[in-house]
LUMVOMAR-191226 format. One record per residue (C-alpha): residue in three letters; chain; x, y, z. Coordinates in steps of 0.02 Angstrom, whole numbers, m for minus. Layout:
<site "ala", "A", <X, Y, Z>>,
...
//
This chain:
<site "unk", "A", <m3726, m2516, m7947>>,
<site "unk", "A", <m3687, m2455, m7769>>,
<site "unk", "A", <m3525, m2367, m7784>>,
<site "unk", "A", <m3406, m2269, m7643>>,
<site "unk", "A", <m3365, m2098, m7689>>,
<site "unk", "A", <m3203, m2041, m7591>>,
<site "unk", "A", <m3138, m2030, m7417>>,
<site "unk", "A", <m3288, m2078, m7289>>,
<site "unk", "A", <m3286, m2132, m7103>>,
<site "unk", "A", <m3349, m2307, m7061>>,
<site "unk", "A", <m3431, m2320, m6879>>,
<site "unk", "A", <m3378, m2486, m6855>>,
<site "unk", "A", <m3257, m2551, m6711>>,
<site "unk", "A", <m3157, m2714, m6730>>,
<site "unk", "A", <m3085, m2778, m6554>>,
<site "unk", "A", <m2980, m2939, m6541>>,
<site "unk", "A", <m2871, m3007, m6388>>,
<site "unk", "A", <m2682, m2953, m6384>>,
<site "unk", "A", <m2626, m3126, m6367>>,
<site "unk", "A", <m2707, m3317, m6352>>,
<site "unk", "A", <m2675, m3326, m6138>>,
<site "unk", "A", <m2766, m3160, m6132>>,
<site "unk", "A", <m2904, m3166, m6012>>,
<site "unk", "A", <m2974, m2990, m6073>>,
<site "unk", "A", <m3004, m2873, m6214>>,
<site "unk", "A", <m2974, m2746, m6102>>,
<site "unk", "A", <m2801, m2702, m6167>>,
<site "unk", "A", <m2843, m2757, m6330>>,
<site "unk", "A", <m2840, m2626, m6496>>,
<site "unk", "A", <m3015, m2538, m6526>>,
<site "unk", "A", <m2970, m2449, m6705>>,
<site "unk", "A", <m3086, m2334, m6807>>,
<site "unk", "A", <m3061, m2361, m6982>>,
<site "unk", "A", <m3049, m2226, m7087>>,
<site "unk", "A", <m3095, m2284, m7265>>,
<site "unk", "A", <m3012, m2183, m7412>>,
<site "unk", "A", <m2963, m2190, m7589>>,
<site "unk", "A", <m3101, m2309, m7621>>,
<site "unk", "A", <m3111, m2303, m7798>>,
<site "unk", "A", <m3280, m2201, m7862>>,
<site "unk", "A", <m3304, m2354, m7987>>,
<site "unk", "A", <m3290, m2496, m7860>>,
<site "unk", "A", <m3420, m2609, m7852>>,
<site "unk", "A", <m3498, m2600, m7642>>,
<site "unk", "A", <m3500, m2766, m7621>>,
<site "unk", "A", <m3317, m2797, m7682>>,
<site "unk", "A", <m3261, m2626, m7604>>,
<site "unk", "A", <m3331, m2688, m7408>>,
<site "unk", "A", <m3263, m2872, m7465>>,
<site "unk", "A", <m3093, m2817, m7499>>,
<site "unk", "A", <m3086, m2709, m7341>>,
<site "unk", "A", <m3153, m2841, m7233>>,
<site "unk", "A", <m2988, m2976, m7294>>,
<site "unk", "A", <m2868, m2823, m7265>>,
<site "unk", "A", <m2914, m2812, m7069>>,
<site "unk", "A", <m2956, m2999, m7027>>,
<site "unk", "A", <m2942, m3090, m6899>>,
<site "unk", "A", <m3064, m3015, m6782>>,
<site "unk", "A", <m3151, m3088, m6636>>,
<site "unk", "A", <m3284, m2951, m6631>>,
<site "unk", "A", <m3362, m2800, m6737>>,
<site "unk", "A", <m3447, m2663, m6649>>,
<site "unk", "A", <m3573, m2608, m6760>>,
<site "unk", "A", <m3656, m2411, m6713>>,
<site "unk", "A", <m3804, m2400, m6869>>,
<site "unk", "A", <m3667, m2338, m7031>>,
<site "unk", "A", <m3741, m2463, m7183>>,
<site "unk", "A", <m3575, m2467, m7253>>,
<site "unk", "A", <m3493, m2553, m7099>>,
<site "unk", "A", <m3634, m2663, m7099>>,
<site "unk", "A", <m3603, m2729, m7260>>,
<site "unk", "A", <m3405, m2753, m7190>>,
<site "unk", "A", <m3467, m2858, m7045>>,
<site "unk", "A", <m3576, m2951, m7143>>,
<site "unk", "A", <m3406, m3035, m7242>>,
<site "unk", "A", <m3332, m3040, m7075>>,
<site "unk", "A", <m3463, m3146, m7013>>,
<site "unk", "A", <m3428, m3263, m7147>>,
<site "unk", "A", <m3243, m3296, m7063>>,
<site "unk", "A", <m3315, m3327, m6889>>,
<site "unk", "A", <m3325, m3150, m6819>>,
<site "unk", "A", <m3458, m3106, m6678>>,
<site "unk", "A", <m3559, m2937, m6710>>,
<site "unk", "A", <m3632, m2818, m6593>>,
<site "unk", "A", <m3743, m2686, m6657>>,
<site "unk", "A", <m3804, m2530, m6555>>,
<site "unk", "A", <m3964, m2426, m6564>>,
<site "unk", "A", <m3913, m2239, m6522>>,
<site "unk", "A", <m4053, m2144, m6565>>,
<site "unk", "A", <m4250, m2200, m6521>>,
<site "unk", "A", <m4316, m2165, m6704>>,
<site "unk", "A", <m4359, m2284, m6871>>,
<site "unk", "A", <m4163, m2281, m6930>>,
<site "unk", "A", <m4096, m2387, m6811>>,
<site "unk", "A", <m4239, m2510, m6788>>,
<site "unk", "A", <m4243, m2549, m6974>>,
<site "unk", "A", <m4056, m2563, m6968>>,
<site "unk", "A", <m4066, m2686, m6839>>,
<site "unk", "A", <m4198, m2758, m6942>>,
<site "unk", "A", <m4087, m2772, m7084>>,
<site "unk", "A", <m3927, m2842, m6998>>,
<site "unk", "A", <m4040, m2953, m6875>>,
<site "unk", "A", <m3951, m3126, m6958>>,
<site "unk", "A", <m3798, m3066, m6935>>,
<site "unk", "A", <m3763, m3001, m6765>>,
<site "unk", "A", <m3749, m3105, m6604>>,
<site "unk", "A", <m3802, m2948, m6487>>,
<site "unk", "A", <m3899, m2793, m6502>>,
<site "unk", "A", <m3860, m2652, m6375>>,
<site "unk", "A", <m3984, m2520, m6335>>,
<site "unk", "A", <m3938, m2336, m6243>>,
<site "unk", "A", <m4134, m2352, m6165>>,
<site "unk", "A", <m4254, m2445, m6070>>,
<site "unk", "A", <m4363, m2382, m6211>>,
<site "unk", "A", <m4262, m2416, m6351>>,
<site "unk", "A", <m4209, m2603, m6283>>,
<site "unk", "A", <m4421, m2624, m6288>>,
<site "unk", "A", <m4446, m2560, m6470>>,
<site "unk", "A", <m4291, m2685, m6532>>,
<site "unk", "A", <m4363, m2832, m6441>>,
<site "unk", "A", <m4540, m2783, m6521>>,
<site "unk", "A", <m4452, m2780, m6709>>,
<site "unk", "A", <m4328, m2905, m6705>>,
<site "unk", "A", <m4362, m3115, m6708>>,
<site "unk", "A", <m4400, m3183, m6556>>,
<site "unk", "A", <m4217, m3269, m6532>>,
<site "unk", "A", <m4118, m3105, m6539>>,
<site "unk", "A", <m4022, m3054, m6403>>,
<site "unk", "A", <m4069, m2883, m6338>>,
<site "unk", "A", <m3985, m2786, m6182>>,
<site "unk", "A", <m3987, m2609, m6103>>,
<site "unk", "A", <m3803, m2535, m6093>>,
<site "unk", "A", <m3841, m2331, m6062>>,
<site "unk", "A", <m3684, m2221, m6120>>,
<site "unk", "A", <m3586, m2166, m5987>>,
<site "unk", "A", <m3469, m2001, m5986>>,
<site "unk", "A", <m3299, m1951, m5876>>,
<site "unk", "A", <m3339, m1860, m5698>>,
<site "unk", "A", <m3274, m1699, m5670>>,
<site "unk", "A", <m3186, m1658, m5515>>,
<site "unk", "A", <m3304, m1576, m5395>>,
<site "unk", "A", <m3232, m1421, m5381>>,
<site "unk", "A", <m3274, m1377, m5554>>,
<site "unk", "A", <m3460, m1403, m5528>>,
<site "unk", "A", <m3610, m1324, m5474>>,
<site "unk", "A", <m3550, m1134, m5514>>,
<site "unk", "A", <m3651, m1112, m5654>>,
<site "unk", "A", <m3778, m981, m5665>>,
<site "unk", "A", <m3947, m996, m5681>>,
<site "unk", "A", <m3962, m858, m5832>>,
<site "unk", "A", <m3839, m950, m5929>>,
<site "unk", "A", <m3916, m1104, m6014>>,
<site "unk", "A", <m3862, m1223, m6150>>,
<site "unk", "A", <m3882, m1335, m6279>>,
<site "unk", "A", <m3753, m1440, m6363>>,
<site "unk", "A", <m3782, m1525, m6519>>,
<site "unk", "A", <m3849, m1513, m6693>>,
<site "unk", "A", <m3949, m1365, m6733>>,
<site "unk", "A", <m4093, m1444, m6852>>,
<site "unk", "A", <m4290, m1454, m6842>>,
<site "unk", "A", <m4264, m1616, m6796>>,
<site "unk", "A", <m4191, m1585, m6633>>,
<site "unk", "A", <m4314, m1459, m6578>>,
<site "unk", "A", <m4217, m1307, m6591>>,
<site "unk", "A", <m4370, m1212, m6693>>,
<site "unk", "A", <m4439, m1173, m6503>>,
<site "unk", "A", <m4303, m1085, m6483>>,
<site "unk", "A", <m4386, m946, m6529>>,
<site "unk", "A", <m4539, m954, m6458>>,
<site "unk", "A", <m4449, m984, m6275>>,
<site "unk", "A", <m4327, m816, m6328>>,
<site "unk", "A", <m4511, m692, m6372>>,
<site "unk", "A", <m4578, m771, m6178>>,
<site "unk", "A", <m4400, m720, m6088>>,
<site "unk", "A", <m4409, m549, m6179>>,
<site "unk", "A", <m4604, m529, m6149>>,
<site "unk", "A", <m4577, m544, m5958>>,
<site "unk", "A", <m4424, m429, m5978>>,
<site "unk", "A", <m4318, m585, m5893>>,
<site "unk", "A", <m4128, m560, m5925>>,
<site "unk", "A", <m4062, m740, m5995>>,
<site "unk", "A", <m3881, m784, m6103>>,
<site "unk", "A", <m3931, m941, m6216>>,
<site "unk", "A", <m3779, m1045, m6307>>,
<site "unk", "A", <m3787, m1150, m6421>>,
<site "unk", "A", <m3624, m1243, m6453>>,
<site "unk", "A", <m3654, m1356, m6626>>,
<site "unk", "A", <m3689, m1336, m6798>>,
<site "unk", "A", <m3815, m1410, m6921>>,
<site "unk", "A", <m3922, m1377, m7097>>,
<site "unk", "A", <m4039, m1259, m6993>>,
<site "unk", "A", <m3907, m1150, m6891>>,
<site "unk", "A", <m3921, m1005, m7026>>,
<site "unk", "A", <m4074, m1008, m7043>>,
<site "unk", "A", <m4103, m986, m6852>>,
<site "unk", "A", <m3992, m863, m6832>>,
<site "unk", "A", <m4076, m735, m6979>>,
<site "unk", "A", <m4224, m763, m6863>>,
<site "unk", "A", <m4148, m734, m6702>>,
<site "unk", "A", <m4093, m567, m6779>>,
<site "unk", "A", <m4259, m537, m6879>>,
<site "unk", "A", <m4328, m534, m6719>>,
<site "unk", "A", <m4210, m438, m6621>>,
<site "unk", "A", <m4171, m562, m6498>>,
<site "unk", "A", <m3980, m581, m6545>>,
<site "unk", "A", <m3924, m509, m6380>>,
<site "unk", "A", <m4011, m657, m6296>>,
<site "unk", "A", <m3907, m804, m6413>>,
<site "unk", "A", <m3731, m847, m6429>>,
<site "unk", "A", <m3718, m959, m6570>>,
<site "unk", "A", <m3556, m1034, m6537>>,
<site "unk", "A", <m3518, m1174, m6700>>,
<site "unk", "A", <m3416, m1338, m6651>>,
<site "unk", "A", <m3308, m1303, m6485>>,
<site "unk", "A", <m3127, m1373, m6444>>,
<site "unk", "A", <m3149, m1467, m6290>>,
<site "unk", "A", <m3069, m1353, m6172>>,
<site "unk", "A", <m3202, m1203, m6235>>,
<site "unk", "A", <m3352, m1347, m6211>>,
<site "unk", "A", <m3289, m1383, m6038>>,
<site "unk", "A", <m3287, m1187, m6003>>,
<site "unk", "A", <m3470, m1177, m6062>>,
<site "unk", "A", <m3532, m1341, m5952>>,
<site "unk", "A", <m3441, m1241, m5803>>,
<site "unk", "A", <m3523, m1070, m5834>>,
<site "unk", "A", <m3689, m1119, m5890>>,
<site "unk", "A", <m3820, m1182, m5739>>,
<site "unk", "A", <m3976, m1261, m5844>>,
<site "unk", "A", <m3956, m1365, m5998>>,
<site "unk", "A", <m4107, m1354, m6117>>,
<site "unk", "A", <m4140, m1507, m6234>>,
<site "unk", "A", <m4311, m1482, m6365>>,
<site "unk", "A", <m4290, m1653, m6443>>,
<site "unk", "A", <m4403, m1787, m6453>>,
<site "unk", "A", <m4289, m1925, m6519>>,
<site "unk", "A", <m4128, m1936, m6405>>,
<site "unk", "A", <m4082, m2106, m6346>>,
<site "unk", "A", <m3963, m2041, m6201>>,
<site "unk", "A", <m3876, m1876, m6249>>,
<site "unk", "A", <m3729, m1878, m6207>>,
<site "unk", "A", <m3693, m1697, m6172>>,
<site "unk", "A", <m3847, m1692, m6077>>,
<site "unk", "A", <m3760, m1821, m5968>>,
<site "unk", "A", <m3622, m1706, m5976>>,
<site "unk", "A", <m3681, m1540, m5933>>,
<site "unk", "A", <m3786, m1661, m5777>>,
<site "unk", "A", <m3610, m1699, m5719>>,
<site "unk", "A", <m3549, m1527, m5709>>,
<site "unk", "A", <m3717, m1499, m5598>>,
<site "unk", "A", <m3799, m1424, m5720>>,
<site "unk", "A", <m4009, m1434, m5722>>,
<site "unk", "A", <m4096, m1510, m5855>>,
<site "unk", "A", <m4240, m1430, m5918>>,
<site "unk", "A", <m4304, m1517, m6044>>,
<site "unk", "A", <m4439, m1596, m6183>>,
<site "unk", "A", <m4473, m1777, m6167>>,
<site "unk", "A", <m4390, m1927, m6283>>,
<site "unk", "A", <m4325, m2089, m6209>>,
<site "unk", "A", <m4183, m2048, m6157>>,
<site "unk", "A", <m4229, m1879, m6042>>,
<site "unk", "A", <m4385, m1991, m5979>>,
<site "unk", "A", <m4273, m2116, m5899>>,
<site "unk", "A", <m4140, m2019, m5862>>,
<site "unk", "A", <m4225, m1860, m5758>>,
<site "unk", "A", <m4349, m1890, m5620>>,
<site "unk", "A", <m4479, m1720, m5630>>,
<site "unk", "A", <m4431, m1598, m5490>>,
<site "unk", "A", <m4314, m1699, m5422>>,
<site "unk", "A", <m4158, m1686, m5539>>,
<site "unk", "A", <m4223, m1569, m5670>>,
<site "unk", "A", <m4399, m1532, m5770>>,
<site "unk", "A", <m4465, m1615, m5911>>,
<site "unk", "A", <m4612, m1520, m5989>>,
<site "unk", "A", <m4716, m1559, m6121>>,
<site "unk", "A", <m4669, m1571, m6302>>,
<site "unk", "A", <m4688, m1386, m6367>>,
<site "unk", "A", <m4723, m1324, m6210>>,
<site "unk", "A", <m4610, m1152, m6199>>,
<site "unk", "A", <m4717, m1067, m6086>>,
<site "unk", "A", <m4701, m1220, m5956>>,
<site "unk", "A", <m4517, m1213, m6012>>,
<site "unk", "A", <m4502, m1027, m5955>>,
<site "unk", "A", <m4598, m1050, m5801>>,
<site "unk", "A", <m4475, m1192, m5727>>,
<site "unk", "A", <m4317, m1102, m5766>>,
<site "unk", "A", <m4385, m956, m5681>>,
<site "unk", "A", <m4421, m1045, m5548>>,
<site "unk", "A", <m4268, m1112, m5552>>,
<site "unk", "A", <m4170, m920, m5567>>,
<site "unk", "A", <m4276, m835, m5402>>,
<site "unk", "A", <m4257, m1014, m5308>>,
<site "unk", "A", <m4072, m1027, m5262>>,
<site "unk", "A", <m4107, m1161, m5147>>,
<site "unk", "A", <m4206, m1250, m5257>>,
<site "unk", "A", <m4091, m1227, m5402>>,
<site "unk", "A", <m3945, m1318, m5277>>,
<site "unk", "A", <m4041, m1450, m5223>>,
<site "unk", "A", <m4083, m1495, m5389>>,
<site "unk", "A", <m3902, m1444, m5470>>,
<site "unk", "A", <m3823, m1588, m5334>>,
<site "unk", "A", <m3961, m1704, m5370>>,
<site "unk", "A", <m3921, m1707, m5557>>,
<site "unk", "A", <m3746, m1718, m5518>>,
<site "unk", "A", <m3777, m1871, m5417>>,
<site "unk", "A", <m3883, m1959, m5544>>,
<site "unk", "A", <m3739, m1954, m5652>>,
<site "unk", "A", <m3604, m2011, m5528>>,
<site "unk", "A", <m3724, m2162, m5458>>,
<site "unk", "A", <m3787, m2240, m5657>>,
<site "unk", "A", <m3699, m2151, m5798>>,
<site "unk", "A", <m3514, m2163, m5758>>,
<site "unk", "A", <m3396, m2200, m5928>>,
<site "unk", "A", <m3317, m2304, m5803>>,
<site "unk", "A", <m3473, m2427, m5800>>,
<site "unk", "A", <m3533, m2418, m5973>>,
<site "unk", "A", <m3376, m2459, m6034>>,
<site "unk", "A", <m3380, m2619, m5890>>,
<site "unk", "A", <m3542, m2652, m5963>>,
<site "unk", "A", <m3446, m2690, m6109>>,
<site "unk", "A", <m3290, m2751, m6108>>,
<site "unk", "A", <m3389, m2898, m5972>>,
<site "unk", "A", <m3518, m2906, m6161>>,
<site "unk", "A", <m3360, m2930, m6274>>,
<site "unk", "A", <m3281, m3027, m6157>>,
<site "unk", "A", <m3415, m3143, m6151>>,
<site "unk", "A", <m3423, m3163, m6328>>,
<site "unk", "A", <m3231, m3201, m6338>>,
<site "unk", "A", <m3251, m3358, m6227>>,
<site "unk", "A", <m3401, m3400, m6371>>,
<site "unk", "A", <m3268, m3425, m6490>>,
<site "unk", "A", <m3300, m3405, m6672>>,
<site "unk", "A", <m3463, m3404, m6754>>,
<site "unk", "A", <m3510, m3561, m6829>>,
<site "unk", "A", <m3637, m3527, m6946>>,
<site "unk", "A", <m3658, m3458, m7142>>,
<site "unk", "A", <m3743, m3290, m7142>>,
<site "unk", "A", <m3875, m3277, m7271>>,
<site "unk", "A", <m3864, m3149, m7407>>,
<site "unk", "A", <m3949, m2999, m7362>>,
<site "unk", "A", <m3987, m2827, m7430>>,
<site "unk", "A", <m3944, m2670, m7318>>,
<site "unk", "A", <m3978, m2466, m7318>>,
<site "unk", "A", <m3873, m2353, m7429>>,
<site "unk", "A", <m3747, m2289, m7369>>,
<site "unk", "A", <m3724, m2125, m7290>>,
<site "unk", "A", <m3587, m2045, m7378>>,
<site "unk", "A", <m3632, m1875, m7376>>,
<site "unk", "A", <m3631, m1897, m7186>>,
<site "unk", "A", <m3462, m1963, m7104>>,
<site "unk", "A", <m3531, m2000, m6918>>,
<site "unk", "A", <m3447, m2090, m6760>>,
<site "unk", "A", <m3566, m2104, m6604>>,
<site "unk", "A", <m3490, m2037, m6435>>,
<site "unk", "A", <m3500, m2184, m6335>>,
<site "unk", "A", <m3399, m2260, m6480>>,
<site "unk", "A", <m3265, m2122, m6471>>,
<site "unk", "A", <m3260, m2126, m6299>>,
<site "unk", "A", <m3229, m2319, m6282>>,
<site "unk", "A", <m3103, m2295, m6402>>,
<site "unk", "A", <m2992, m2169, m6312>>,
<site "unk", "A", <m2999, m2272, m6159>>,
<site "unk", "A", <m2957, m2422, m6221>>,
<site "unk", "A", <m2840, m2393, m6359>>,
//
């Protein structure tokens, strides 16, 4: 028996019109449920069956890869409701959970070029698949570009993973050449202790600032002070705080995934090097210290790219005009069929960013 043990987050987004003459969701409530005192004996199926009858009606449900929501939409579906699932992250867990929840949902989202191709390669032939990249607020422009190039970052979790096992490879290069760099690391994660033993093992602790989970105003003061963000991972779909640190004019340097290969054009608005590839990693971010005109050119040019294609303002255009769209649809029709889904993440309560951003807008 699948049970619920406690208090968990469900990333799952229900959005209805205000009124019938309402033209718009765009005024409409966008709530986060926050799922507690399920009872550690209750049945899954009845648990997500119950909780779906407590928050009908709902036009739409705005499904971000958490099984258990699933599950929730899939008894919503049975009253009518239209479900849109998204595909954050360009690895296995998402495609098989669009896989999974394929019968069910009217429209699947994707934050890539790349990831809207590997959906439309694994799902039937009939879904509905469409790019919507994240997008992320603008900073005013006198807060950007005053970062220095010694000060890089990297914002997120701290796990193989992610890449962050070069960090110290790229730390032995810096200290080889005798270069003088300040690396944080805002974030946490099940490898962070681990790194940092071997950051000291290896005497390289003057070099790292391990800085855990940041309030937003000490994040902000690291995208301002920092001047090159450094992403190892192989399996973003569109980071958002490399889109972030981007906005604040920072440069990417960076190891390829889908996200960073659409995103940064090579030597035009940043570096992407080869997977691995420290030493190549080293050489552009020197480059990039003893180049000060180089290191503006590019700092603007990132900037830009942000501004022109990865605005919060547009993604979240992108889709309310989606939703919107589906509203005029009118109910679903159809019976879903019964379907089995992935367990559920307990362990792991999780709410994408472009979620939480949509939902502070529009709430």
């Amino acid at each position: 028996m699948s049970c619920l043990h406690g208090a968990y987050e469900a990333t799952m987004i229900h959005i209805n019109k205000p009124d019938a003459e309402s033209k718009s969701i765009r005024t409409s409530a966008c709530c986060h449920y926050d799922f507690e005192d399920i009872g550690c004996h209750e049945n899954l199926y009845k648990a997500t069956q119950r909780i779906a009858r407590e928050i009908m009606p709902v036009d739409i449900v705005w499904l971000n890869g958490d099984p258990t929501g699933n599950r929730v939409a899939f008894h919503l579906r049975r009253s009518g409701t239209r479900v849109v699932n998204t595909a954050c992250g360009d690895y296995d867990y998402y495609f098989d959970t669009a896989r999974a929840i394929a019968h069910i949902t009217d429209v699947h989202t994707a934050m890539t070029p790349a990831i809207c191709r590997k959906l439309e390669a694994v799902l039937p032939t009939r879904a509905r698949v469409v790019h919507i990249s994240t997008g992320v607020e603008i900073p005013a422009e006198e807060t950007c570009g005053k970062g220095s190039a010694s000060a890089l970052l990297y914002v997120g979790r701290i796990e193989a993973a992610k890449g962050t096992d070069y960090l110290i490879p790229l730390l032995r290069s810096f200290r080889k050449k005798d270069i003088h760099i300040k690396f944080y690391l805002a974030g946490g994660g099940n490898d962070r202790k681990r790194l940092e033993r071997d950051v000291y093992r290896e005497g390289l602790a003057d070099s790292v600032e391990f800085c855990g989970f940041l309030n937003p105003s000490d994040l902000l003061d690291l995208y301002e002070r920092c001047g090159i963000y450094i992403s190892f991972s192989p399996l973003e779909g569109m980071s958002n705080s490399l889109l972030e640190a981007m906005s604040y004019g920072q440069v990417p340097v960076v190891m390829p995934s889908s996200g960073t290969n659409d995103l940064i054009k090579d030597g035009q608005n940043g570096y992407i090097v080869e997977q691995g590839d420290t030493d190549r990693m080293l050489d552009r971010i020197v480059l990039l210290q003893q180049d000060k005109e180089l290191f503006g050119r590019l700092s603007l040019a990132a900037r830009k790219t942000i501004i022109s294609g990865y605005s919060l303002e547009a993604s979240s255009k992108a889709y309310t005009d989606l939703f919107d769209e589906l509203i005029a649809m009118g109910s679903y029709k159809g019976k879903p069929a019964a379907s089995s889904f992935l367990g559920s993440r307990l362990d792991r309560p999780y709410v994408p960013n472009t979620l939480v951003r949509f939902i502070r807008k529009y709430r």
